[in-house]
C-alpha positions, 0 to 999 in steps of 0.5 A: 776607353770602354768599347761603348765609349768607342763606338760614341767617339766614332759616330760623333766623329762620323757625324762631323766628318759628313757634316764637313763635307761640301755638297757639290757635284765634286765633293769627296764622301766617305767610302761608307754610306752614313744612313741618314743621307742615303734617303731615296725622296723626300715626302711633303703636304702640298700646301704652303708653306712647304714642309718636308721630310726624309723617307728613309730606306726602310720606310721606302720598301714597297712604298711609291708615291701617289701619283702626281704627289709627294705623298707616300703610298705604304703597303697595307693601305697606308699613307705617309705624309706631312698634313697640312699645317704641321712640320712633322711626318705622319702615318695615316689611312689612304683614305684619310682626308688630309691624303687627299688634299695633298695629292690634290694641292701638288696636282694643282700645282703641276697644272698650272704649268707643263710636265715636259716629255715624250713618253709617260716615263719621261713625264713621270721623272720630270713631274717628281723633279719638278716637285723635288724642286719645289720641296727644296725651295723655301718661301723665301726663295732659297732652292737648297742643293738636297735636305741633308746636313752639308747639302741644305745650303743654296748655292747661288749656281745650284739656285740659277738653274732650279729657276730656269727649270721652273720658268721653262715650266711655266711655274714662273712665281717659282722662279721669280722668288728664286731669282729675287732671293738671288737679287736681295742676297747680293754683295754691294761688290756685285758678287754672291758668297759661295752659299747661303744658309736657307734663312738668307744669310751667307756663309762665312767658312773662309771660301772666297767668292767664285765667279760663275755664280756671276754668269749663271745668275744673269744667265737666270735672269735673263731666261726668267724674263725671256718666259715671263717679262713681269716675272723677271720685273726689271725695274726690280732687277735692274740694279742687281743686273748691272752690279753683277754685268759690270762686274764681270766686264770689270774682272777681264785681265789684259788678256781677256780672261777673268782672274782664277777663281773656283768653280762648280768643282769647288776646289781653290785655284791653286789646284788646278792645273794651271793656278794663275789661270782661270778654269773654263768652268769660271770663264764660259758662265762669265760669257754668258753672263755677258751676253745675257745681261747685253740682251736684258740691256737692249730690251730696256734700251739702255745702249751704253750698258749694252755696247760696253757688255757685249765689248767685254763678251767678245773680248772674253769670246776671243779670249777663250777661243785664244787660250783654249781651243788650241788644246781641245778646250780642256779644263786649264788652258794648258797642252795636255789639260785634263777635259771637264764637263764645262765644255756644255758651257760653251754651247747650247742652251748658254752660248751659241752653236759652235761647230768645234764646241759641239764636236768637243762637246761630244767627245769629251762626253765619250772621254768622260763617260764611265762604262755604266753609262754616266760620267765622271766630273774630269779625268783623273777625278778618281772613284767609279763612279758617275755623277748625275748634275755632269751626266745632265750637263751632257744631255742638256747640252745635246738637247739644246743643240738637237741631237736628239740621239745623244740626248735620249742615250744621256736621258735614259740612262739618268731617268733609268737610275733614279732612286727607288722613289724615283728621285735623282740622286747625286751620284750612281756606283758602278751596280747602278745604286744610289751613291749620294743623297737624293734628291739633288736639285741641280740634276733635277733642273737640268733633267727638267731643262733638257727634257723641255729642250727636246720639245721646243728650242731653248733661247740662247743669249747671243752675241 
């Protein structure tokens, strides 16, 4: 074989490797960054429809962003951009006219809600996350992971919270096309496919349904319509609210736990610690599930609907007391069951206070934590290397709960390890660089929802 055609048969079998890969914030990636992923922000045109496009490392030295935009500010007096009406990035004059607009048209948009946060620099993250979300969300109301490859997909989780982030800063149309993108995608069961393609169309590569996309849907939900009632319409979402409650109260076994199923780690229950058990990353967004669509059913009256949900919550609620407390709430509800961030899910903002939970939540935290300062998704999960949507959990988690300190030690360190565009990346290595691609919806979400819970209290579905 010659050495050229070597070097083709590495890169296409590079090319399918990565494209492979599952984006989730527990997926596996090659030790060597493959060069197209490792773009540090997107670059957009401020109009709708939305078009963006990758900045590239290169492209990015000694670039920033105008402020308040997706635009890119290049040495020399340059500007990169998408002009309005076209898909494809140009290279302009700042002072060309088209910049303007842009910069304007996103402005107006980060105006019409709040940018949460104490400092200018927290404003300034929250700002490029919110606009990150918006880049990443399609008019049809598909808010994808990241732009790259194996991450352009939604997933139904990854889409729940890109919706609460958007409610809780008043960008509630936002939020409501991805809220009823999640209610037309629905499975007649009630459930969701593990991913969507952008156009709508589900996925069919053979993983099987996961359960918390139950919990976090109606969690969503119920966040939208307790910040906007008309946006989260329930005369419009009424039928997916009660296909997907009804579900999960149907899914509780005899012991009242649902059945295993896999979660936000992305990996079959058969290896887990426990494979006939279900993890607590599937069974707290279940409880909260429950416990959102109880609320939605009390504010419409529907009192049957309501009682047979909250039964079905308690039992869960009792449930996962039962089989997980007594081991310190780990991942598998098993002695010396290795800890995970689903801890945060058991507290503020999806469930209520729990003196134990707060203080599991705290020091799984400390166990989890790398000595960058960001953490690991569980124990024993392997490289050095932090990922952000977990490390956003926590801060989430402390800012909900009002510990203000931890929240602020969790937020500065995501805030201080962004992209050199200022986007949040996937992950960060052990030098503090970017590890993955960028900019990751799930983080920016929460970033944006902790943020805002460190100004007001966020609602908590309560039973």
């Amino acid at each position: 074989m010659s050495s050229q055609r070597a070097r083709t048969v590495r890169r296409v079998t590079l090319l399918l490797l990565v494209a492979a890969l599952t984006a989730t914030c527990a997926a596996s990636l090659p030790d060597s960054d493959p060069p197209a992923w490792r773009s540090p922000g997107l670059i957009g045109n401020g109009g709708w429809p939305f078009a963006r496009a990758a900045v590239s490392p290169e492209e990015a030295a000694g670039a920033s962003y105008i402020p308040g935009s997706s635009v890119l500010a290049l040495p020399g007096g340059k500007a990169r951009l998408i002009p309005f009406g076209l898909t494809e990035p140009e290279t302009v004059r700042r002072d060309d006219p088209r910049v303007a607009e842009a910069v304007r048209a996103d402005r107006a948009w980060l105006a019409s809600g709040t940018v949460p946060g104490a400092t200018p620099a927290d404003r300034d993250a929250a700002g490029r996350a919110l606009l990150d979300l918006r880049m990443l969300t399609e008019p049809n109301g598909a808010s994808t992971a990241s732009w790259y490859g194996s991450w352009n997909y939604m997933w139904p989780r990854d889409g729940a919270f890109a919706a609460a982030a958007f409610a809780v800063t008043g960008h509630r149309a936002d939020a409501q096309r991805v809220v009823y993108f999640l209610a037309r995608a629905q499975a007649g069961n009630g459930l969701w496919a593990a991913r969507y393609r952008p156009d709508g169309t589900a996925v069919t590569d053979g993983r099987e349904a996961q359960l918390d996309s139950l919990g976090w849907v109606l969690w969503a939900t119920w966040f939208l319509h307790r910040q906007d009632p008309q946006a989260a319409n329930m005369t419009t979402l009424w039928p997916m609210v009660r296909q997907a409650a009804d579900r999960a109260a149907a899914s509780l076994r005899a012991d009242g736990l649902p059945p295993p199923s896999s979660d936000y780690w992305e990996r079959p229950a058969s290896r887990e610690q426990a494979p006939h058990a279900p993890t607590l990353g599937v069974c707290a967004p279940i409880l909260a599930g429950l416990r959102a669509a109880t609320s939605l059913a009390v504010d419409r009256g529907d009192s049957d609907e309501a009682q047979r949900w909250d039964r079905a919550a308690d039992r869960l609620a009792h449930a996962i007391t039962r089989r997980f407390a007594p081991y310190g709430y780990p991942r598998s509800p098993v002695p010396r069951g290795l800890l995970d961030s689903s801890i945060t899910f058991l507290a503020p903002p999806f469930s209520a206070a729990s003196p134990d939970v707060l203080a599991s939540v705290s020091r799984i935290g400390a166990r989890l934590r790398l000595p960058s300062g960001g953490v690991v998704p569980g124990e024993r999960y392997g490289a050095d290397v932090a990922w952000t949507p977990e490390t956003g959990l926590f801060a989430l988690s402390a800012a909900a709960s009002g510990d203000t300190a931890a929240a602020r030690g969790w937020l500065d360190w995501l805030i201080g390890h962004r992209t050199s565009l200022g986007s949040f990346p996937e992950k960060v290595d052990a030098r503090g660089n970017q590890a993955g691609v960028a900019p990751l919806g799930w983080t920016s979400a929460l970033v944006v929802l902790a943020l805002a819970a460190e100004r007001l209290p966020l609602p908590v579905p309560s039973g």
